[in-house]
The first five atom37 places (N, CA, C, CB, O) and aatype in JSON, in Angstrom:
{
  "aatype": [20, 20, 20, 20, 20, 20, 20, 20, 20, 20, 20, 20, 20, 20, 20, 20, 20, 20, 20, 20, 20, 20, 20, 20, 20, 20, 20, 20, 20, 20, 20, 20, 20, 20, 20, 20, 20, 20, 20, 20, 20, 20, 20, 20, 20, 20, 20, 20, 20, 20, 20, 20, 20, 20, 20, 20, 20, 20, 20, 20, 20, 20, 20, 20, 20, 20, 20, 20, 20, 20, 20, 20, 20, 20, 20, 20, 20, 20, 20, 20, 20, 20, 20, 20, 20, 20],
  "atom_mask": [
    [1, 1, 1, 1, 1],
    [1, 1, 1, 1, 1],
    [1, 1, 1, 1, 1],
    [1, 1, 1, 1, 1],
    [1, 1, 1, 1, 1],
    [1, 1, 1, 1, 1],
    [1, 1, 1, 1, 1],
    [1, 1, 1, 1, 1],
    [1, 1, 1, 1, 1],
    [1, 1, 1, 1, 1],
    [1, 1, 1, 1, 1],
    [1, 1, 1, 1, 1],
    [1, 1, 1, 1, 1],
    [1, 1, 1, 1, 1],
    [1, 1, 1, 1, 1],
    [1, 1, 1, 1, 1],
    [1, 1, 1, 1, 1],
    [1, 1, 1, 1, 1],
    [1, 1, 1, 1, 1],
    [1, 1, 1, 1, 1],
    [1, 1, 1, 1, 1],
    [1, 1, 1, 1, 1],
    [1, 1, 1, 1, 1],
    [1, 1, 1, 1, 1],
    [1, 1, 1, 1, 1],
    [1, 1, 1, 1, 1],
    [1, 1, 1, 1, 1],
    [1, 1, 1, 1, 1],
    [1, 1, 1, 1, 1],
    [1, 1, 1, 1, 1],
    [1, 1, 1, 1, 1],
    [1, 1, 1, 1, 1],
    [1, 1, 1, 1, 1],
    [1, 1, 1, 1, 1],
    [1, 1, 1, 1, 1],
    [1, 1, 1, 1, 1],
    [1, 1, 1, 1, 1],
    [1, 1, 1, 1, 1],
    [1, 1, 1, 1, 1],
    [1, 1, 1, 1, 1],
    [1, 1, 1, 1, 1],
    [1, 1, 1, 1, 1],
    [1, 1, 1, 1, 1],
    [1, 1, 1, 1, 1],
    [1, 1, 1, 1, 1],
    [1, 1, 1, 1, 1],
    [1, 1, 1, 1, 1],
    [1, 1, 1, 1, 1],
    [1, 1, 1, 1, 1],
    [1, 1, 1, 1, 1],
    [1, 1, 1, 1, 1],
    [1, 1, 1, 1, 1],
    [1, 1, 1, 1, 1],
    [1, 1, 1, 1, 1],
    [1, 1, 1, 1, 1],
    [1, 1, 1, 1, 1],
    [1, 1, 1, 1, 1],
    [1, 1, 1, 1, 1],
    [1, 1, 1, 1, 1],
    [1, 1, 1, 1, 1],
    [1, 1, 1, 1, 1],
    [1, 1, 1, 1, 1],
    [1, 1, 1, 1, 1],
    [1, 1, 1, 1, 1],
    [1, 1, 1, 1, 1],
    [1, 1, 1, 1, 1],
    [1, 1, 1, 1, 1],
    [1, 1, 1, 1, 1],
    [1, 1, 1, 1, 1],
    [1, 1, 1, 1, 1],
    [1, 1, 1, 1, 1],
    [1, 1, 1, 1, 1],
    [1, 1, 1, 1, 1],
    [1, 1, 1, 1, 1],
    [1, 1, 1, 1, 1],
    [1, 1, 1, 1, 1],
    [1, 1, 1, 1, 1],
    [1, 1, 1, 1, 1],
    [1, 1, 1, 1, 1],
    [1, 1, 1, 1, 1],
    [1, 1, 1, 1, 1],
    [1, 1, 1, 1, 1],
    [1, 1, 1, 1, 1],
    [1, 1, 1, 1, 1],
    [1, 1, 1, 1, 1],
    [1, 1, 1, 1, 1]
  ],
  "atom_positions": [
    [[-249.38, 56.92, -85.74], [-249.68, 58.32, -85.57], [-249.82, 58.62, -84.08], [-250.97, 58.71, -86.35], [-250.6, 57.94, -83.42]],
    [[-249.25, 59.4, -83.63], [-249.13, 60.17, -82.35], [-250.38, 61.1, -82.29], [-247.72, 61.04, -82.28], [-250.98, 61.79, -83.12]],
    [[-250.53, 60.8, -80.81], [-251.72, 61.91, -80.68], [-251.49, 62.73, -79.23], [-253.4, 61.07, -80.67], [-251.25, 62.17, -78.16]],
    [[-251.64, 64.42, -79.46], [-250.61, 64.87, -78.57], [-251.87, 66.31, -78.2], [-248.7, 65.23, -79.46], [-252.7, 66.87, -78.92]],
    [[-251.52, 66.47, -76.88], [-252.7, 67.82, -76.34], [-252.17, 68.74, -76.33], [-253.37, 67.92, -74.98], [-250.96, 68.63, -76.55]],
    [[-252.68, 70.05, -76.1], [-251.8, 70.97, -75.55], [-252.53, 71.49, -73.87], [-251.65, 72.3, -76.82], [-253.56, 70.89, -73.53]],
    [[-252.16, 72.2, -73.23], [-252.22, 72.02, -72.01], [-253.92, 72.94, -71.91], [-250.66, 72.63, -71.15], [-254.38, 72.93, -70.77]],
    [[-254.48, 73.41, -72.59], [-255.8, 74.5, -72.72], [-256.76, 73.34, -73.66], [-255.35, 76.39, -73.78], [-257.99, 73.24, -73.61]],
    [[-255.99, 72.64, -74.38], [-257.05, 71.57, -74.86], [-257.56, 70.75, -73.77], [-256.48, 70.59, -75.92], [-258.76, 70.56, -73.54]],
    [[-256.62, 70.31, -73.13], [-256.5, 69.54, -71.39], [-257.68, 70.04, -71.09], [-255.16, 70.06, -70.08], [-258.75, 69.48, -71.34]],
    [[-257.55, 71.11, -70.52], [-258.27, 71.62, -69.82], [-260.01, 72.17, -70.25], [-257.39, 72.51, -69.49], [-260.9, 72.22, -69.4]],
    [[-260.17, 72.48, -71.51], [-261.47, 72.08, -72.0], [-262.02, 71.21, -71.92], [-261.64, 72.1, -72.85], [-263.21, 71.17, -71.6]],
    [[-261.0, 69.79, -72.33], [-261.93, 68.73, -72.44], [-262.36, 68.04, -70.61], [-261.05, 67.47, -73.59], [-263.22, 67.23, -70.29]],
    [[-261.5, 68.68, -69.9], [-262.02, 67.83, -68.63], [-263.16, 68.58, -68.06], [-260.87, 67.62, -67.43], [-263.94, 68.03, -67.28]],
    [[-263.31, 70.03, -68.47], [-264.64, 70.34, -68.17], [-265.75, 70.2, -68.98], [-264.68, 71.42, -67.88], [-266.79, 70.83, -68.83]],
    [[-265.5, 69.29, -69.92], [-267.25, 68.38, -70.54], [-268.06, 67.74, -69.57], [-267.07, 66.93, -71.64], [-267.87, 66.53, -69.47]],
    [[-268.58, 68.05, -69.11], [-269.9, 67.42, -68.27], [-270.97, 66.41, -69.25], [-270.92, 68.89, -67.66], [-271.13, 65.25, -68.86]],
    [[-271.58, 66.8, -70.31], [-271.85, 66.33, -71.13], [-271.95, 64.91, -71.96], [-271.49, 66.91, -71.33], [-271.98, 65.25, -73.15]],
    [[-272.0, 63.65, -71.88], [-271.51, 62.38, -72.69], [-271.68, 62.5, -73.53], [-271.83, 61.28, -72.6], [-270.65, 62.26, -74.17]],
    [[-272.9, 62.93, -74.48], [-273.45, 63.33, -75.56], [-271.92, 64.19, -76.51], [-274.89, 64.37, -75.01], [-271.43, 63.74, -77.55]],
    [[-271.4, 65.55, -75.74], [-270.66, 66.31, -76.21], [-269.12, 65.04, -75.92], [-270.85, 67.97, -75.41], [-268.83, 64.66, -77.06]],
    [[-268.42, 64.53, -75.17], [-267.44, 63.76, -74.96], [-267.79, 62.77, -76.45], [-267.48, 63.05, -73.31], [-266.85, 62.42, -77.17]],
    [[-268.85, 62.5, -76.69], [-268.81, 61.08, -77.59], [-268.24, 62.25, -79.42], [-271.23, 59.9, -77.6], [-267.48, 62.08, -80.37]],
    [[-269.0, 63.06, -79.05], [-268.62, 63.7, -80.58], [-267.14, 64.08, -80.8], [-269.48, 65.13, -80.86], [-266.48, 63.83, -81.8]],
    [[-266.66, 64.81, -79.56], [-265.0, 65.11, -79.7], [-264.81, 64.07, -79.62], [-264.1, 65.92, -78.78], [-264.06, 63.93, -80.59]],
    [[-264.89, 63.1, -79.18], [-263.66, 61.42, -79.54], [-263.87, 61.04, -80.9], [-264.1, 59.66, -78.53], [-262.94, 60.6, -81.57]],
    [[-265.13, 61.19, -81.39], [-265.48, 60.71, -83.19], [-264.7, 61.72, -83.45], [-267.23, 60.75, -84.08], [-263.69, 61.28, -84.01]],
    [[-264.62, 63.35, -83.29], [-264.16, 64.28, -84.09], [-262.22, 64.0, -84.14], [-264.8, 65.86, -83.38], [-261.45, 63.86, -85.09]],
    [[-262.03, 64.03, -82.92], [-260.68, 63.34, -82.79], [-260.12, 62.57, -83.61], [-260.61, 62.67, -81.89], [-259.09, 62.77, -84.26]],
    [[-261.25, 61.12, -83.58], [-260.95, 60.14, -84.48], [-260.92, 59.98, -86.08], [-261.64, 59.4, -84.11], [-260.57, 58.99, -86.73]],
    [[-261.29, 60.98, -86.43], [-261.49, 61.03, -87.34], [-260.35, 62.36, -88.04], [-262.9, 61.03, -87.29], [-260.48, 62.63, -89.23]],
    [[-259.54, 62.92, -87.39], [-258.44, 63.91, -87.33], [-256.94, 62.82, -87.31], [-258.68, 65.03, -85.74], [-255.83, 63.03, -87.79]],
    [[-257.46, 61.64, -86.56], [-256.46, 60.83, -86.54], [-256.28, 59.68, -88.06], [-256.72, 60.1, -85.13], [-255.23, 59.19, -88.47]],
    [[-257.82, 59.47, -88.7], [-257.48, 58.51, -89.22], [-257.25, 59.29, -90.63], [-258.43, 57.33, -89.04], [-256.4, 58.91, -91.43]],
    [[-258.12, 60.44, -90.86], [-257.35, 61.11, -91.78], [-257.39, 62.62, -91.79], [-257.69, 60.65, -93.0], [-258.4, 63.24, -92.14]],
    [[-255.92, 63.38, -91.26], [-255.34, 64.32, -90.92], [-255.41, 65.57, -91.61], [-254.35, 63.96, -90.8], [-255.44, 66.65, -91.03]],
    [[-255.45, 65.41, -93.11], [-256.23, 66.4, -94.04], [-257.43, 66.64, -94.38], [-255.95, 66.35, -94.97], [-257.68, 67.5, -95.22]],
    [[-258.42, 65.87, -93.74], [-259.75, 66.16, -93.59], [-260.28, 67.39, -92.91], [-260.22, 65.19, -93.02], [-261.39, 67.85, -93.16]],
    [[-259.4, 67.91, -92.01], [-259.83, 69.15, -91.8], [-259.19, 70.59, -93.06], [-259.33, 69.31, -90.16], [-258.23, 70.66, -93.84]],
    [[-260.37, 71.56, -92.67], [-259.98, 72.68, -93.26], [-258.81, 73.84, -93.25], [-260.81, 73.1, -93.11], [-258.86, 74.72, -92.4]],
    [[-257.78, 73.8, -94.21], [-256.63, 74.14, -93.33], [-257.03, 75.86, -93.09], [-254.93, 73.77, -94.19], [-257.98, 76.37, -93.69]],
    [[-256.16, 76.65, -92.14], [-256.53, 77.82, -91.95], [-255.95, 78.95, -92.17], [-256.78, 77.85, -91.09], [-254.79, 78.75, -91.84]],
    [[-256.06, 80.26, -92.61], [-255.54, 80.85, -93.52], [-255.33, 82.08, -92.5], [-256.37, 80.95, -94.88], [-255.92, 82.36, -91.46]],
    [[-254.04, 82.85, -93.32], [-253.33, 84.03, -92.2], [-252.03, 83.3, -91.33], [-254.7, 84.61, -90.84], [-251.3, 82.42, -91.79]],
    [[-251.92, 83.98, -89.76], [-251.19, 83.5, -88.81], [-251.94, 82.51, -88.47], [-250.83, 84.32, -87.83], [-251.23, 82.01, -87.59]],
    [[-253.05, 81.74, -88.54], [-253.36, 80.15, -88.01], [-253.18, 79.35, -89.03], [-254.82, 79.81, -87.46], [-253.71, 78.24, -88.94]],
    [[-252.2, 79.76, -90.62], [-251.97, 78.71, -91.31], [-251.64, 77.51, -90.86], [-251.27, 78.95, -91.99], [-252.12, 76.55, -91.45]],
    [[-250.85, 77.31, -89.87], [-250.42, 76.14, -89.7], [-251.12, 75.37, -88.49], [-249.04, 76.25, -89.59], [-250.51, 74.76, -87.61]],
    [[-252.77, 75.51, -88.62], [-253.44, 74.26, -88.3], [-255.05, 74.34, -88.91], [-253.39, 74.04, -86.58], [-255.71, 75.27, -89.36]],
    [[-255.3, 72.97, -88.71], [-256.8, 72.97, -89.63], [-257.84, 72.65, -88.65], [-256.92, 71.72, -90.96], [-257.68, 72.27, -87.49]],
    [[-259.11, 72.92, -89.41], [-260.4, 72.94, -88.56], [-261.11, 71.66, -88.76], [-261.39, 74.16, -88.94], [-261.19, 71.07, -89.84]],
    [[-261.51, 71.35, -87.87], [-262.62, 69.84, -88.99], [-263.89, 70.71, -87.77], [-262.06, 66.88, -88.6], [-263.67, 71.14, -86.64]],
    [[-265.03, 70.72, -88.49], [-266.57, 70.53, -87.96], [-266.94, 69.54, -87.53], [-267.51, 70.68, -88.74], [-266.42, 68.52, -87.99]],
    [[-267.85, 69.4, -86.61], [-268.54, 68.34, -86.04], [-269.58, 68.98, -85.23], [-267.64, 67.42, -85.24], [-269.66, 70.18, -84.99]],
    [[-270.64, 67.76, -84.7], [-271.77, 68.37, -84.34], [-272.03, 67.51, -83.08], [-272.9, 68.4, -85.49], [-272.12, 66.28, -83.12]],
    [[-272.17, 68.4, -81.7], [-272.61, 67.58, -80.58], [-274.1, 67.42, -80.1], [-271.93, 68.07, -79.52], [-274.26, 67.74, -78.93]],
    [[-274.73, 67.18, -80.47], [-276.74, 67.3, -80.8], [-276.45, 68.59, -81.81], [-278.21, 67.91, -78.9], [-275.74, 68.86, -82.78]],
    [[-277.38, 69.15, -81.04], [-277.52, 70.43, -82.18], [-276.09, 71.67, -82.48], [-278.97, 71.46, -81.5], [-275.65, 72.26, -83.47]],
    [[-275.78, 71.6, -81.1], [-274.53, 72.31, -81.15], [-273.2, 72.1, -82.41], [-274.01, 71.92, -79.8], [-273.1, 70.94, -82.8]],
    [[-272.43, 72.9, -82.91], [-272.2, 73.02, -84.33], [-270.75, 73.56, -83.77], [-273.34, 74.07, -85.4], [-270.44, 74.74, -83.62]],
    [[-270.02, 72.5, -83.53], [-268.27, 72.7, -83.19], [-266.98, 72.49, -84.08], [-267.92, 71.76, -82.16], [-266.94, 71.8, -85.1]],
    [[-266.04, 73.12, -83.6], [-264.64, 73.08, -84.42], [-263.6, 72.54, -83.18], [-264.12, 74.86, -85.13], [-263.47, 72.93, -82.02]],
    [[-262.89, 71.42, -83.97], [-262.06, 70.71, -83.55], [-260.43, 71.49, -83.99], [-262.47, 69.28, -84.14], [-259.63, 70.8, -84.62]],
    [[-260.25, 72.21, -83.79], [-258.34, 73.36, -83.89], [-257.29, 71.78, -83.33], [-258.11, 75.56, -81.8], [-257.19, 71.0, -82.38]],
    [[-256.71, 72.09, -84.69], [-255.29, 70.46, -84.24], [-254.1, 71.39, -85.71], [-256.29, 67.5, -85.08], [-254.12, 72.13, -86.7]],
    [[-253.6, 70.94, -85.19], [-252.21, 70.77, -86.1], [-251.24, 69.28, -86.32], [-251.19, 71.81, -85.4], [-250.82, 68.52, -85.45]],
    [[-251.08, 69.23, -87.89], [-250.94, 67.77, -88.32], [-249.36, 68.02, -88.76], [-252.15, 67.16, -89.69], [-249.07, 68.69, -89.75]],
    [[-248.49, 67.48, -87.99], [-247.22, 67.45, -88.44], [-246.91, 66.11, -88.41], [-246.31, 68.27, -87.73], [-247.76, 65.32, -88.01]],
    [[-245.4, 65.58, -88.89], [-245.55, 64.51, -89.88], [-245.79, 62.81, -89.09], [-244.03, 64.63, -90.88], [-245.98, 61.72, -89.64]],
    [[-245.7, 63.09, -87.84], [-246.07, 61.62, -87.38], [-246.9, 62.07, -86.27], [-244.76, 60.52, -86.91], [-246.84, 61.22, -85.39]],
    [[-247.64, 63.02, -85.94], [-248.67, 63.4, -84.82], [-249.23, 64.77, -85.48], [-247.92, 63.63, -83.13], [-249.0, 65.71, -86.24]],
    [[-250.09, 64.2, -84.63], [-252.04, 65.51, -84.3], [-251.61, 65.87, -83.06], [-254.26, 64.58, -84.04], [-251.19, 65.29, -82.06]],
    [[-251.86, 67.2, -83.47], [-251.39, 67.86, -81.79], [-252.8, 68.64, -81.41], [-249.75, 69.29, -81.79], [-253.09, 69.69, -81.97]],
    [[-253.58, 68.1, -80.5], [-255.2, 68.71, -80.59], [-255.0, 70.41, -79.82], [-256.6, 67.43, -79.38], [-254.83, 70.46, -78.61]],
    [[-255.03, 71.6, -80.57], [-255.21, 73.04, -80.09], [-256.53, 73.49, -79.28], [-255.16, 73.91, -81.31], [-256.48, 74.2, -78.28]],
    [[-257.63, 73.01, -79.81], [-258.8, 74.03, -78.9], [-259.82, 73.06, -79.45], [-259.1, 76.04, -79.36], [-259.46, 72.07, -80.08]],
    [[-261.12, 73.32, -79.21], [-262.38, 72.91, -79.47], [-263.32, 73.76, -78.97], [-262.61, 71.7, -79.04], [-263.19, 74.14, -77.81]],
    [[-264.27, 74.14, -79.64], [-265.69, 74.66, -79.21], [-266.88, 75.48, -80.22], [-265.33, 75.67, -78.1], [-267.17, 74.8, -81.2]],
    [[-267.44, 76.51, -80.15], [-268.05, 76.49, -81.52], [-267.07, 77.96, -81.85], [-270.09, 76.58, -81.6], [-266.24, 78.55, -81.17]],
    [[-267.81, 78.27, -83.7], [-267.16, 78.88, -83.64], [-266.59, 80.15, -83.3], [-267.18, 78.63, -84.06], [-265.4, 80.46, -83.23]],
    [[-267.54, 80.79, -83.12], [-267.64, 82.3, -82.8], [-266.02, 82.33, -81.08], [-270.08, 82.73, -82.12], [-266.28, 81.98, -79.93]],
    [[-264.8, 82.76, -81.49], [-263.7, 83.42, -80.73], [-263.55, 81.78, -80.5], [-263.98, 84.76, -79.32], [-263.54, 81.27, -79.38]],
    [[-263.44, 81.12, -81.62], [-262.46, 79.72, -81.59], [-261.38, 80.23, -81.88], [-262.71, 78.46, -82.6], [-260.6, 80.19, -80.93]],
    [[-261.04, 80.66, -82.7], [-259.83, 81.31, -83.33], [-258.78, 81.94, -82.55], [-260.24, 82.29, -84.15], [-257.59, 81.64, -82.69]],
    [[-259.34, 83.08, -81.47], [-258.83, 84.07, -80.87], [-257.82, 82.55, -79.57], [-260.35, 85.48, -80.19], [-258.04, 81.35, -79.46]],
    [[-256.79, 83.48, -78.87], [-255.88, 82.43, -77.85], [-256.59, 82.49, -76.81], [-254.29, 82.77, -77.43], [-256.27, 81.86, -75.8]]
  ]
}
């Protein structure tokens, strides 16, 4: 399985300051990788990618990826309120 960014995922994740928040997106990641329909798929024009939840301490995040047939392509991360929006 391929694991693939897009260039705004890039760029979120290098502004984590956080270890606490870095350790949960790599579990949340990892866990998008080992199984790809575990997230919630999403309905409308974002049908074609799913959400998985995860939690960085208290903070309460969404992991945005799209699972096509030999790669995870990671879209966005953060909580949810204007996860959705580009």
């Amino acid at each position: 399985m391929r694991l693939l960014e897009t260039a705004k995922f890039k760029k979120q994740r290098e502004k984590l300051r956080s270890e606490l928040e870095k350790q949960a997106l790599k579990k949340a990641i990892g866990e998008a990788l080992e199984n790809p329909l575990a997230g919630k798929k999403l309905k409308g024009e974002l049908s074609c990618y799913r959400s998985l939840r995860f939690s960085a301490g208290s903070l309460s995040q969404r992991l945005i990826y799209q699972f096509e047939s030999d790669s995870v392509i990671l879209i966005s991360f953060g909580p949810r309120q204007g996860i959705y929006k580009s």
